[in-house]
Backbone as CSV, one residue per row, in Angstrom:
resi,resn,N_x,N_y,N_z,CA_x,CA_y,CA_z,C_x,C_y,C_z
1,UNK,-57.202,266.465,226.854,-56.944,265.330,227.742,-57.873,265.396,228.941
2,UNK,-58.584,264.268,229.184,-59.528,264.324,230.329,-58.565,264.627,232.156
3,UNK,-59.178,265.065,232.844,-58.863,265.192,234.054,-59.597,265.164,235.120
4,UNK,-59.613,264.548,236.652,-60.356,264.895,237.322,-60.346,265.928,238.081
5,UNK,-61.767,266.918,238.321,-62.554,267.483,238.588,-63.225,267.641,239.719
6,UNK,-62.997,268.227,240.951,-64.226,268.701,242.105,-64.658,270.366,242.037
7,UNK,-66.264,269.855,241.016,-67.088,270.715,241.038,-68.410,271.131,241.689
8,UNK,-68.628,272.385,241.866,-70.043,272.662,242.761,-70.842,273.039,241.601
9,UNK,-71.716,272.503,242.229,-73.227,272.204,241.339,-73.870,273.708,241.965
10,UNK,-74.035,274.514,240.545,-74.550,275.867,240.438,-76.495,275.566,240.614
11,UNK,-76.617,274.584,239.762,-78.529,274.523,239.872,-78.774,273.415,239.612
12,UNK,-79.415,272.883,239.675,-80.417,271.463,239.554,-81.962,271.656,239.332
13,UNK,-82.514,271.478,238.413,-83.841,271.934,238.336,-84.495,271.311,237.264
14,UNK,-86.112,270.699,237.605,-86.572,269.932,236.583,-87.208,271.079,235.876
15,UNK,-86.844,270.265,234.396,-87.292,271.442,233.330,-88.451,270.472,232.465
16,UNK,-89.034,269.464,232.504,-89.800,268.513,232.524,-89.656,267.511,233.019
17,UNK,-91.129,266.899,233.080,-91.050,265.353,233.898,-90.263,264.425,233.791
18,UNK,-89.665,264.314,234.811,-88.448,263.240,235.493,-87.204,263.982,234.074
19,UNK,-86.944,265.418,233.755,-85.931,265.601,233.195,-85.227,267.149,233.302
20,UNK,-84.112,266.970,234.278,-83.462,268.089,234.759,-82.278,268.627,233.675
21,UNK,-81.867,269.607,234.540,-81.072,270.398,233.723,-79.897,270.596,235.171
22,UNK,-78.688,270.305,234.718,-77.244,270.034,235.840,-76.993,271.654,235.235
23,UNK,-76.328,272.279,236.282,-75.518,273.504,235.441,-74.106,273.392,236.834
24,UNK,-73.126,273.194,236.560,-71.831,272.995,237.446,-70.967,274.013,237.149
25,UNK,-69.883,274.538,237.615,-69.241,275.793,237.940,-67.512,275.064,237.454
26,UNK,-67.344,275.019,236.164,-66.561,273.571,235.771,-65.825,274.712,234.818
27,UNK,-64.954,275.809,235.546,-64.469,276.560,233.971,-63.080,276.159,232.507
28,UNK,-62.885,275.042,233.774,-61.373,274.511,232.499,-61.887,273.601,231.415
29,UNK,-63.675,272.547,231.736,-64.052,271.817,231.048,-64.785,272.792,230.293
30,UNK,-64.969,273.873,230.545,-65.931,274.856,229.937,-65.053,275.110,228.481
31,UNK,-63.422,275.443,228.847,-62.667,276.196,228.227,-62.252,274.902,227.092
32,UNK,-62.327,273.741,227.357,-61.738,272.783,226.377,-62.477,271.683,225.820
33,UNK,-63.759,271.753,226.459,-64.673,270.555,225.914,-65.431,270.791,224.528
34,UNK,-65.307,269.736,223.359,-65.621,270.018,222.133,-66.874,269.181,221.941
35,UNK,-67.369,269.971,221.592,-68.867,269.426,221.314,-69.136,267.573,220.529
36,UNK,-69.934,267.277,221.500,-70.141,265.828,221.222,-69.204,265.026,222.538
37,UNK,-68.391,265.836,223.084,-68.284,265.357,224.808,-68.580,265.267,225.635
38,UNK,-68.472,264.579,226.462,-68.886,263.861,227.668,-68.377,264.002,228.836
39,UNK,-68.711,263.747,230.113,-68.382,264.039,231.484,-68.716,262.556,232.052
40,UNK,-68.099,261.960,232.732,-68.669,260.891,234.076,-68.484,261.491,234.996
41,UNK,-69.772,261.471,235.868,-69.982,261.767,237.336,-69.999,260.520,238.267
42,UNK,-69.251,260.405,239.199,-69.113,260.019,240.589,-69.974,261.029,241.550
43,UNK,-71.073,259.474,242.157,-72.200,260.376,242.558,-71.274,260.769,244.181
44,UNK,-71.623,261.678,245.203,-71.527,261.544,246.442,-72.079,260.497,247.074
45,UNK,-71.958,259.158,247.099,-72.347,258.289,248.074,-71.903,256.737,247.852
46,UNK,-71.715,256.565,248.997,-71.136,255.095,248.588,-71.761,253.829,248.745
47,UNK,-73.243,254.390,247.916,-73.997,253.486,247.122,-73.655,253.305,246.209
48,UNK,-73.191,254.017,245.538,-72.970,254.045,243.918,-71.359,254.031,243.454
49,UNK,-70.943,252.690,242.998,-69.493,252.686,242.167,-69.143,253.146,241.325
50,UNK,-70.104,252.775,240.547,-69.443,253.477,238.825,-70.051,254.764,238.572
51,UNK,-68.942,255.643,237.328,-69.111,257.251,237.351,-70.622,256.538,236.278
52,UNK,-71.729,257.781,236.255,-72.469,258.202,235.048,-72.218,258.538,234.067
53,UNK,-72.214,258.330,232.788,-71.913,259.092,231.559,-72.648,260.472,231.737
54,UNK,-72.651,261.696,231.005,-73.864,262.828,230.250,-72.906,263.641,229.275
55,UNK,-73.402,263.538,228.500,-73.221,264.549,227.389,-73.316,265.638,227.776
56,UNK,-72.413,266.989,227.257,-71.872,267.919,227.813,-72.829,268.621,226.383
57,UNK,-74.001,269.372,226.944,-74.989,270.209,226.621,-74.394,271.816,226.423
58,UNK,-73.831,272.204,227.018,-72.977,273.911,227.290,-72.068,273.743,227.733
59,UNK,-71.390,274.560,227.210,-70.462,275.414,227.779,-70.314,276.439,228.102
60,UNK,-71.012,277.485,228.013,-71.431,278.770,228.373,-71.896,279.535,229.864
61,UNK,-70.859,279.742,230.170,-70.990,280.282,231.771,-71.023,278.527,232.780
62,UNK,-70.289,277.607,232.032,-70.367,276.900,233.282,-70.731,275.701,232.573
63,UNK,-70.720,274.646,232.788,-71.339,273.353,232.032,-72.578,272.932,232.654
64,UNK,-73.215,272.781,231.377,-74.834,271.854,231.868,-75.123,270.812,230.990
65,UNK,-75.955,270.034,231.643,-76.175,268.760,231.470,-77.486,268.795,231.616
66,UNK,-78.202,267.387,230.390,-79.759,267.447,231.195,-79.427,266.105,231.444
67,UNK,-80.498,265.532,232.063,-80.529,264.122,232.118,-82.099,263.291,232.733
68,UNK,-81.857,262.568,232.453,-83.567,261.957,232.868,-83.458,260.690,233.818
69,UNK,-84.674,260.884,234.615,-84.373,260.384,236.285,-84.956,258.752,235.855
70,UNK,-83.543,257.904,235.758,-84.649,256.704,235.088,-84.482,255.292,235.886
71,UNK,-83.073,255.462,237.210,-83.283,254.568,238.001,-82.516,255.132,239.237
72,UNK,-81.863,254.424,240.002,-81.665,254.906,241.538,-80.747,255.814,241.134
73,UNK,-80.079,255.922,240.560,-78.645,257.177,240.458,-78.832,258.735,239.872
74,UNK,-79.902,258.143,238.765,-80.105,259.246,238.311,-81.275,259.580,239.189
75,UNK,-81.839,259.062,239.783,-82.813,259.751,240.922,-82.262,260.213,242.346
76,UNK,-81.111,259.877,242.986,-80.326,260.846,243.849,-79.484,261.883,243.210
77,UNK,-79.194,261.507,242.274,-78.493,262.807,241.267,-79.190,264.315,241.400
78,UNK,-80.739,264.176,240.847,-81.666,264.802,241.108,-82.125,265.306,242.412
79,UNK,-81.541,264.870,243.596,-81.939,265.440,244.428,-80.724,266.249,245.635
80,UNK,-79.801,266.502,244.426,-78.842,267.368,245.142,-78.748,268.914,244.919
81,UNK,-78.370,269.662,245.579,-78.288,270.839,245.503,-77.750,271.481,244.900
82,UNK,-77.559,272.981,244.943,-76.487,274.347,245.127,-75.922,274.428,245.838
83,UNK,-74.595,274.697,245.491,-73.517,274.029,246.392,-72.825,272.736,246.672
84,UNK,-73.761,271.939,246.354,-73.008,270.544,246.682,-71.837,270.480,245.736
85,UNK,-71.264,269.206,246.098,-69.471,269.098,244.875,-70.011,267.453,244.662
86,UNK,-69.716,268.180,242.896,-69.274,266.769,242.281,-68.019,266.318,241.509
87,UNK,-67.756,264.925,241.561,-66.546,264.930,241.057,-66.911,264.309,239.563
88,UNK,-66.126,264.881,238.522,-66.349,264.934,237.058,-64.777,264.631,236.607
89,UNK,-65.031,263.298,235.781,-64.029,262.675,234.900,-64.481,263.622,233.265
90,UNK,-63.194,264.582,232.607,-63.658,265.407,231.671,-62.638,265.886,231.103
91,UNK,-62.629,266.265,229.998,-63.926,266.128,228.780,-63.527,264.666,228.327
92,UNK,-64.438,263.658,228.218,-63.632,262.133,227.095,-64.549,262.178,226.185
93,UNK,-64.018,261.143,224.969,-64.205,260.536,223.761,-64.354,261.750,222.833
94,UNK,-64.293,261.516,221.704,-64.281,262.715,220.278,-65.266,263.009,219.887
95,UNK,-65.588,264.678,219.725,-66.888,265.517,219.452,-66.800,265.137,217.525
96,UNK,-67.811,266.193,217.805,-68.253,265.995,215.600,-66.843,267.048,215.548
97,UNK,-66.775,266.760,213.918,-65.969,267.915,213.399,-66.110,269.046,213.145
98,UNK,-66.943,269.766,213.072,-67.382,271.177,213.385,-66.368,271.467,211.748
99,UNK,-66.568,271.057,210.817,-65.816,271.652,209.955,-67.097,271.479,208.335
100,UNK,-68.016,271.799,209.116,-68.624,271.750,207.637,-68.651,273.178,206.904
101,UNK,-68.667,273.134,205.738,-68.550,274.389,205.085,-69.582,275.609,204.798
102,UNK,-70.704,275.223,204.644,-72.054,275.685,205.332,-73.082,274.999,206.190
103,UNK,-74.252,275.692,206.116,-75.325,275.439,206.856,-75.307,273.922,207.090
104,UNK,-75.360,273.449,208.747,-75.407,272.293,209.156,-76.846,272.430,209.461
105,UNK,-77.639,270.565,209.550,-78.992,270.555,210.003,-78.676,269.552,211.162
106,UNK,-78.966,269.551,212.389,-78.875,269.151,213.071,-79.742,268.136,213.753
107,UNK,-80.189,267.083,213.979,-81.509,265.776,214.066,-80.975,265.197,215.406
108,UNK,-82.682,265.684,216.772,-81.977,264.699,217.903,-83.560,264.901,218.292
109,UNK,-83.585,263.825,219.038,-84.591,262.892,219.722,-84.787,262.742,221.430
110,UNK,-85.458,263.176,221.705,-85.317,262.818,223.759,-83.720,263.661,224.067
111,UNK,-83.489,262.973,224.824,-81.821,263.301,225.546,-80.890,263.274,224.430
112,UNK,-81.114,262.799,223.710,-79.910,263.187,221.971,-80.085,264.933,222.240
113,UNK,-80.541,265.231,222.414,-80.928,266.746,221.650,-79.825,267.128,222.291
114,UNK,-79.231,266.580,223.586,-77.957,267.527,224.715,-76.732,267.941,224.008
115,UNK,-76.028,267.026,223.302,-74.819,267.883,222.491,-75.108,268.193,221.207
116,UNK,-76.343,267.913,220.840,-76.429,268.763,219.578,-76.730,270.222,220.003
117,UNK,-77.130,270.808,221.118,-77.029,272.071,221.949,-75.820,272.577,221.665
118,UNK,-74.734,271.482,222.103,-73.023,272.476,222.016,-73.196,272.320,220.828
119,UNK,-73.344,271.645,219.556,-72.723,272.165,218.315,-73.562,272.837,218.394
120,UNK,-74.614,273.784,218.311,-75.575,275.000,217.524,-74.557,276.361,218.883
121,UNK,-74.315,275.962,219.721,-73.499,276.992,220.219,-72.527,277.265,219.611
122,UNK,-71.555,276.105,219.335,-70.153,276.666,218.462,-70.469,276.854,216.894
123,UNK,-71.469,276.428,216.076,-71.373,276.840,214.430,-71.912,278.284,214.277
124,UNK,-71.960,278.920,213.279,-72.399,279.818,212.739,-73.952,279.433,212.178
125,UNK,-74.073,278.703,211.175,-75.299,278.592,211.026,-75.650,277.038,211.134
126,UNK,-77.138,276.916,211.246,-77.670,275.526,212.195,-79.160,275.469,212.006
127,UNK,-79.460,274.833,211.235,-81.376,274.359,211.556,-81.113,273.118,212.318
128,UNK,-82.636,273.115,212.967,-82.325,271.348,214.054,-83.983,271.329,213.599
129,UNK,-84.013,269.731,213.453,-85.037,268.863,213.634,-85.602,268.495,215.278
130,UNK,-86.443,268.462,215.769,-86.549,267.922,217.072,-87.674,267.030,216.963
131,UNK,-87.156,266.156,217.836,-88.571,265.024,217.819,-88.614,264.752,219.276
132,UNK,-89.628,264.616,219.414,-90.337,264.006,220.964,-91.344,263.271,221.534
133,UNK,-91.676,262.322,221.978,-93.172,261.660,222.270,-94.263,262.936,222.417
134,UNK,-93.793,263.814,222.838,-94.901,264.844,222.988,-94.702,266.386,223.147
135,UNK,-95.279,267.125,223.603,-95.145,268.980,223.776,-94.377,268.870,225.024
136,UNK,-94.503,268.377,226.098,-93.460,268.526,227.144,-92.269,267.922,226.786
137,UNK,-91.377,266.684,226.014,-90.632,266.315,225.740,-89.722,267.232,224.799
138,UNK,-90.418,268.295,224.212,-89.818,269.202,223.071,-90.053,270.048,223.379
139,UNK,-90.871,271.347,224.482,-90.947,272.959,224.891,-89.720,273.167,225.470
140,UNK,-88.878,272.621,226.362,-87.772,272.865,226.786,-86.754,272.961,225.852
141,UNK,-86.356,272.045,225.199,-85.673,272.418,224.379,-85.695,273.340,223.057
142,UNK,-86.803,273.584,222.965,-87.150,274.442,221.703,-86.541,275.922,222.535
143,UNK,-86.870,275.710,223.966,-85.913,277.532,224.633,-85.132,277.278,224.740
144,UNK,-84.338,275.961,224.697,-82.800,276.349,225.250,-82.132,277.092,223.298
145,UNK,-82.700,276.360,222.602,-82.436,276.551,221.052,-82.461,277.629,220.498
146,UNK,-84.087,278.171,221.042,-84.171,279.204,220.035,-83.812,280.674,220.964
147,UNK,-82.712,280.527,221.535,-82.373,281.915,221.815,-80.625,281.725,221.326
148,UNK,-80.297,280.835,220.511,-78.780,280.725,220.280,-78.803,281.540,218.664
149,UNK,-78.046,282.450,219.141,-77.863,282.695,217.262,-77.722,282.972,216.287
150,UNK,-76.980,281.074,216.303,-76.886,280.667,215.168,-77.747,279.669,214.350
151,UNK,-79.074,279.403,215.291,-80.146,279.122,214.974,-81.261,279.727,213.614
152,UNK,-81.661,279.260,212.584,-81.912,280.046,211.744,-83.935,279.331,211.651
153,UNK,-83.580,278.277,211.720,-85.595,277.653,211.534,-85.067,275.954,212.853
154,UNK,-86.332,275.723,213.713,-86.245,274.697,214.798,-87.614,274.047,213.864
155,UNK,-87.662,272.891,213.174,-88.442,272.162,213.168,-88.904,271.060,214.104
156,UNK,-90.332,271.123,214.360,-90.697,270.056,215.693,-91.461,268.801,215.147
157,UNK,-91.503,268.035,215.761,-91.879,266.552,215.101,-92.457,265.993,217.191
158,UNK,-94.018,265.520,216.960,-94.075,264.711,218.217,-95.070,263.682,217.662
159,UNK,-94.801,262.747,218.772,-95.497,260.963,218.293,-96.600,261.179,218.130
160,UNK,-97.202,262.001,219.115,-98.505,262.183,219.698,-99.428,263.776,219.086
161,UNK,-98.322,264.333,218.246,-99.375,265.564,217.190,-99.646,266.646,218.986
162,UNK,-98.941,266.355,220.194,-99.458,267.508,221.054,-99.141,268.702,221.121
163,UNK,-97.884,268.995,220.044,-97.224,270.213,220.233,-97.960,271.021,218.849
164,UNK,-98.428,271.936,219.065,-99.596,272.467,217.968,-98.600,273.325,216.960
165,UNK,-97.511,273.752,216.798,-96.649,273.954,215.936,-95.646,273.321,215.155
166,UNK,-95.988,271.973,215.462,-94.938,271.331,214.679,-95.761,269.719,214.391
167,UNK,-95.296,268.792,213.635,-95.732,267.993,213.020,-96.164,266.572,213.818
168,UNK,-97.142,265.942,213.657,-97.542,264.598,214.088,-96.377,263.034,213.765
169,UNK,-95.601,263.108,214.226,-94.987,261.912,213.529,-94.065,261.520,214.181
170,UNK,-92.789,261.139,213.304,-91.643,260.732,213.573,-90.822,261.823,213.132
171,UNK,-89.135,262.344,213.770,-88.608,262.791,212.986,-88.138,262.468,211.390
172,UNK,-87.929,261.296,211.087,-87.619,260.692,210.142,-88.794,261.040,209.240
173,UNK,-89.946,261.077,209.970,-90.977,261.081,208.940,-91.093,262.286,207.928
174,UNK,-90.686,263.819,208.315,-90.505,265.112,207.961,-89.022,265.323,207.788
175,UNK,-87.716,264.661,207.749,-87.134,264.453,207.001,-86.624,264.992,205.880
176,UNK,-87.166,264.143,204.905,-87.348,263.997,203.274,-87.361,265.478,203.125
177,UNK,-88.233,265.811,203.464,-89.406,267.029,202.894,-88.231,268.340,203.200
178,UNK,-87.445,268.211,204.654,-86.497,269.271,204.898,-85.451,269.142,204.339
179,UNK,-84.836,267.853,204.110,-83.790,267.927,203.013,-83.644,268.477,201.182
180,UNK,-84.747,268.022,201.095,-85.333,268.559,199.648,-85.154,269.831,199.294
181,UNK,-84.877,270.674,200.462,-84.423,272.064,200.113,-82.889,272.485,199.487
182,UNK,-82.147,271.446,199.859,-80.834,271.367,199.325,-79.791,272.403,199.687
183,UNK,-79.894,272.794,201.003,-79.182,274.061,201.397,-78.323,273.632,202.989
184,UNK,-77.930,272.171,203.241,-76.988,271.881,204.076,-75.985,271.804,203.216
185,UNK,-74.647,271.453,203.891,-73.457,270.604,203.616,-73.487,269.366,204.458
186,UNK,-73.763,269.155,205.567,-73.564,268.144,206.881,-74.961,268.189,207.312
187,UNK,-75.209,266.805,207.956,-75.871,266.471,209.087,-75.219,265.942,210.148
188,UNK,-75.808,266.327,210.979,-75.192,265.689,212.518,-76.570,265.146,213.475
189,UNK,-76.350,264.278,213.870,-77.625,263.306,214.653,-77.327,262.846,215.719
190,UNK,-78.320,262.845,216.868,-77.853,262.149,218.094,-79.509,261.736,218.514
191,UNK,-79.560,260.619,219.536,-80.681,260.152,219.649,-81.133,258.753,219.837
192,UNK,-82.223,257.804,220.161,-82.591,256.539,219.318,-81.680,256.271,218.603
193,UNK,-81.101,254.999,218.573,-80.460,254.230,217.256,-81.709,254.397,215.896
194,UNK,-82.642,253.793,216.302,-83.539,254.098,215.128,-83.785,254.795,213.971
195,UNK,-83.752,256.115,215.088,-84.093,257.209,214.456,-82.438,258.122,213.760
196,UNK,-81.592,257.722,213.973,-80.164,258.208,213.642,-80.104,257.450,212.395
197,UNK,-80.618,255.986,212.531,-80.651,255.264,211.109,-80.982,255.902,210.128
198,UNK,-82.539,256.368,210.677,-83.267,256.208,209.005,-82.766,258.183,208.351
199,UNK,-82.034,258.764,210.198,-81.250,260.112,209.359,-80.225,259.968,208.442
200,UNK,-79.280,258.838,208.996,-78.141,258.744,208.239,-78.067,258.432,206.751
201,UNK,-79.558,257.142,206.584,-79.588,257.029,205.402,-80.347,257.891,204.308
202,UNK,-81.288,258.859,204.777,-81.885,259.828,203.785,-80.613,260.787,203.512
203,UNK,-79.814,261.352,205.254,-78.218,262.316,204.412,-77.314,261.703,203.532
204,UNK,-77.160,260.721,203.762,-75.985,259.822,202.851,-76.957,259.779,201.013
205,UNK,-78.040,259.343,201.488,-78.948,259.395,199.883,-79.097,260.683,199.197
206,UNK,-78.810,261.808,200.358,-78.835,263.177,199.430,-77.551,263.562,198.621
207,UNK,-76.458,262.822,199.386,-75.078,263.010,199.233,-74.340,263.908,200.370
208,UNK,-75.130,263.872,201.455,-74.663,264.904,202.894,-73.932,263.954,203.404
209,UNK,-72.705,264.918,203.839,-72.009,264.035,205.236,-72.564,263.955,206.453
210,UNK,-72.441,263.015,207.042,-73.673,262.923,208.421,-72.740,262.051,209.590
211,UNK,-72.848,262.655,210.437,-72.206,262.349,211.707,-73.325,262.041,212.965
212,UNK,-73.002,260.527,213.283,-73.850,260.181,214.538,-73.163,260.193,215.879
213,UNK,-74.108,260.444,216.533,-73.442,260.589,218.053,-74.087,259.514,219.170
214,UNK,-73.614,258.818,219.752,-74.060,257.258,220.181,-74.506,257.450,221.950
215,UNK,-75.569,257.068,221.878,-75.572,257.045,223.782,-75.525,255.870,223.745
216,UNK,-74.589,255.118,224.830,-74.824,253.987,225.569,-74.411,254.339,226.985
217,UNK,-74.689,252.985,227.604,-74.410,252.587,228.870,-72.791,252.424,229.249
218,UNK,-71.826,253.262,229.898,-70.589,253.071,230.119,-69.759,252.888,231.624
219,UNK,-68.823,252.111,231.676,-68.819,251.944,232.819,-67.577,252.669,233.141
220,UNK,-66.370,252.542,232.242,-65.262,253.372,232.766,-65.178,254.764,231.968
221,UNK,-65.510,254.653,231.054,-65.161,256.110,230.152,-64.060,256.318,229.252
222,UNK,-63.509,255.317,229.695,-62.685,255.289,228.885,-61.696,253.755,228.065
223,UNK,-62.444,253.181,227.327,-62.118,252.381,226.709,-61.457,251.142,227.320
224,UNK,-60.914,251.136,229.094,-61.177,249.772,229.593,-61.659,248.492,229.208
225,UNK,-63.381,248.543,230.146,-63.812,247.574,229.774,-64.769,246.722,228.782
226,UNK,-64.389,247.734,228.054,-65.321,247.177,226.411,-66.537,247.586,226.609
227,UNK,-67.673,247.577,227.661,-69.120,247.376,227.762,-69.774,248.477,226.322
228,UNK,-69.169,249.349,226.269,-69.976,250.282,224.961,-69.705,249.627,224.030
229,UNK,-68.616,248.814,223.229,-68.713,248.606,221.911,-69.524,248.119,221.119
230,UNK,-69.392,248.690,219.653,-70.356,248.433,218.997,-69.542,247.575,217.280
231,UNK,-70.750,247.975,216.681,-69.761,247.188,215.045,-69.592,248.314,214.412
232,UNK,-68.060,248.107,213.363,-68.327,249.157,212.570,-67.791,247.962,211.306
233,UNK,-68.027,248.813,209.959,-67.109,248.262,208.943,-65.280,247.853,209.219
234,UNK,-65.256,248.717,210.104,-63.491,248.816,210.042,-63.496,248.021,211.977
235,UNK,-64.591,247.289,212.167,-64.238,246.118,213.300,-65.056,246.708,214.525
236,UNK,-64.825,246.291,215.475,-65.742,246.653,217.212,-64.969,248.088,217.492
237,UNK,-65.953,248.895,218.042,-65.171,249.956,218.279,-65.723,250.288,219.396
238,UNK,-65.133,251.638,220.698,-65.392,251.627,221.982,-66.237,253.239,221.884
239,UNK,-67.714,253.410,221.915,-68.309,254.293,221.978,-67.310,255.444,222.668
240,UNK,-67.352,254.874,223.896,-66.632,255.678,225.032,-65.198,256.285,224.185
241,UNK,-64.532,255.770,224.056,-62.938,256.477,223.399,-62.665,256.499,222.241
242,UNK,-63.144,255.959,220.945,-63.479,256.239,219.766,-64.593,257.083,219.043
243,UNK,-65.518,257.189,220.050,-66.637,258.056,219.666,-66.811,258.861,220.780
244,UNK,-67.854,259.188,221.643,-68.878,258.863,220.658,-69.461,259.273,219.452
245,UNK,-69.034,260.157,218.862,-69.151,260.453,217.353,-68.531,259.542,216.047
246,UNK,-69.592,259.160,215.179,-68.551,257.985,214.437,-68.982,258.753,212.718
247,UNK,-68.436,258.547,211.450,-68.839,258.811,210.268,-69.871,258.043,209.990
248,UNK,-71.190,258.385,209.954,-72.275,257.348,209.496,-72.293,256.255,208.232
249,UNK,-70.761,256.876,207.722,-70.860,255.765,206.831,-69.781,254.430,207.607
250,UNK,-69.519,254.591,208.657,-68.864,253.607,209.418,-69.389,252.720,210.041
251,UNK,-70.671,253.005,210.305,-71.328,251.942,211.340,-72.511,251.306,210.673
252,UNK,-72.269,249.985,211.348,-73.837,249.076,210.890,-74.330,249.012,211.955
253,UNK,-76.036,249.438,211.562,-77.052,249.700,212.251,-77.529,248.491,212.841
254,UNK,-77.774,248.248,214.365,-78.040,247.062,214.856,-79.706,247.633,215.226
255,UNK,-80.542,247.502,214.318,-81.891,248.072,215.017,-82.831,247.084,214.346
């Protein structure tokens, strides 16, 4: 059950351009938040009304968050301290099921990659796909990854071919080629609508269960005022309090 929260902000620190890393001193959301959850922040100032969404990245010694500085909120966000207090609406909406029977592969894109972090913390075993416009969009996360583990192979994918260990493309594009090995049970995806598409439909074509995880824009967090919903087969549903995790075979792709 979500609750509110006055927490002090342990670090703030850009870990690439215009994209930080929150780490808050939050131990009851630490102790109960299930991967594929979320936090709204209420900034300190009364410029700003409505809480922020972020996906809840760790739990480990404290909760962190990344997030990317992309208009006025998330750019004073960024410029608060150690020490300061924030107030956090937590944990809402429903994580993945963490119940696959072996090896999960995990597929995220930009800021998707944040709770696919908590699931490779809580499974046992875990390959992840990563995709990024480029080598700075994907070096950070390739360390937060590859020291968890239950990490077994991090495949990299960038638009731009800059990261010299991993592939020129799209994630979708390298894909195929990693599924073909036939050694998941589950996929789990977060990211681009796009790019969750064309995952859902190569796992579903292998016969994998595949679970997407949805960013939108939210205003209460909790299923209020509609602004997240989306379509599914089974009618409109509220990112925020039905998801954001949905069965990929539930949703039609608006891309």
């Amino acid at each position: 059950m979500s609750k509110l929260f006055e927490s002090e902000i342990k670090s703030n620190v850009e870990v690439a351009p215009s994209v930080f890393k929150l780490e808050v001193d939050a131990p009851e959301i630490a102790a109960t938040a299930k991967a594929g959850q979320f936090v709204q922040i209420k900034l300190p100032s009364s410029e700003f009304t409505l809480r922020r969404p972020f996906g809840i990245a760790s739990t480990i010694n404290g909760v962190k968050i990344f997030y990317r500085v992309v208009g006025r909120g998330t750019e004073f966000l960024s410029t608060l301290k150690a020490g300061s207090s924030l107030n956090l609406l937590a944990p809402l909406g429903n994580g993945f099921s963490m119940n696959a029977s072996s090896k999960v592969l995990l597929v995220g894109g930009g800021m998707g990659l944040a709770p696919l972090l908590s699931v490779a913390e809580k499974l046992r075993e875990v390959e992840i796909l990563i995709g990024g416009r480029n080598r700075d969009e994907v070096t950070f996360w390739i360390k937060e990854f590859s020291h968890l583990p239950s990490i077994d192979i991090i495949f990299v994918t960038t638009d731009d071919g800059s990261y010299r260990y991993g592939r020129k493309g799209f994630a979708t594009d390298y894909l195929p080629e990693i599924l073909s090995a036939d050694k998941y049970s589950a996929v789990y995806t977060c990211g681009p609508d796009i790019m969750m598409y064309g995952t859902a439909l190569e796992a579903i074509a292998n016969g994998l269960h595949c679970e997407i995880c949805f960013e939108r824009r939210m205003a209460c967090g909790l299923g209020a005022c509609l602004s997240c919903s989306i379509d599914t087969i089974n009618g409109r549903k509220k990112v925020c309090k039905d998801g954001p995790v949905f069965d990929a075979r539930e949703f039609i792709f608006n891309t």
